[in-house]
N, C-alpha and C positions, 0 to 999 in steps of 0.2 A: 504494500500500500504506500502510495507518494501521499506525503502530508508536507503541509504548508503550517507556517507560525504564521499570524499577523496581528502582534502585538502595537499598541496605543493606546493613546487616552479613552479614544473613540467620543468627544465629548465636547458636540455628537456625532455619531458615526455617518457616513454621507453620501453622494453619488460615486463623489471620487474616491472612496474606501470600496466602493463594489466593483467601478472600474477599475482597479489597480489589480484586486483579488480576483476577477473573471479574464482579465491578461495573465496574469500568472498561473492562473490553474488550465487555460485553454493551451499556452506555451511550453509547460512543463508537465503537461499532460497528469494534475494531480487530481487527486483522489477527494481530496480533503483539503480543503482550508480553513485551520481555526482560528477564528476572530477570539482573540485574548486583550480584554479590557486591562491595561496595570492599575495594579493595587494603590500604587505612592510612586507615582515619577518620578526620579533622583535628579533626572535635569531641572527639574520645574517644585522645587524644595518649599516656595512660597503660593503658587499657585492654588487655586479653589475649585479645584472640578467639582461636576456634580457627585453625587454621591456612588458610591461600586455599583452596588446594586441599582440603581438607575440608569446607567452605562448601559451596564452589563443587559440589561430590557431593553434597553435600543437595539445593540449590537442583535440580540436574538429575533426583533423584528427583523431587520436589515438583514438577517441570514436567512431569511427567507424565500431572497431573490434569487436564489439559485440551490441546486437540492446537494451541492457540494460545497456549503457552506457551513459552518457550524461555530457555534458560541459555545467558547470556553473559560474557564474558571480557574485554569492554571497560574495564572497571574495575578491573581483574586488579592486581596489586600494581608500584611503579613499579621501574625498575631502581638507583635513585638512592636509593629507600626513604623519597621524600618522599608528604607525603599527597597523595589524591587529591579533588580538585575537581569537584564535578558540572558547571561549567561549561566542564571542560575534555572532560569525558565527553561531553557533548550537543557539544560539537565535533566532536569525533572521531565523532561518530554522525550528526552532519551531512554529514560528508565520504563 
């Protein structure tokens, strides 16, 4: 199975997050693209997004548009309230 990460704020997620995600899965012939809202963006230390879980309901309408689309939780917010690292993400998505 080819899977795809595509991690962001997503906030809000938008045409151009479906356009990017439906070239990428058409060109690379995947299976899978998961949309992963981050939990605490480590660029963005002061920022106010909306809340995970409000995200994270966009993102899952938004995957809608296509049946190889999927909302993920892997980057879900930490319990410690530290930010989250895409290298830790592509771990955890390894395993």
């Amino acid at each position: 199975m080819r899977v795809a990460l595509f991690g962001g704020s997503f906030d809000p997620p938008h045409h151009g997050h479906i356009a990017i995600a439906t070239a990428a899965a058409d060109v690379f012939d995947l299976d899978k693209v998961l949309f992963a809202p981050v939990g605490r963006q480590p660029l963005k230390p002061d920022g106010q997004p909306a809340p995970f879980a409000d995200r994270l309901a966009m993102v899952e309408l938004a995957c809608r548009a296509d049946a190889r689309f999927a909302a993920s939780e892997l980057d879900a917010p930490r319990p410690d309230g530290s930010p989250n690292y895409s290298v830790e993400t592509l771990a955890a998505l390894s395993k």
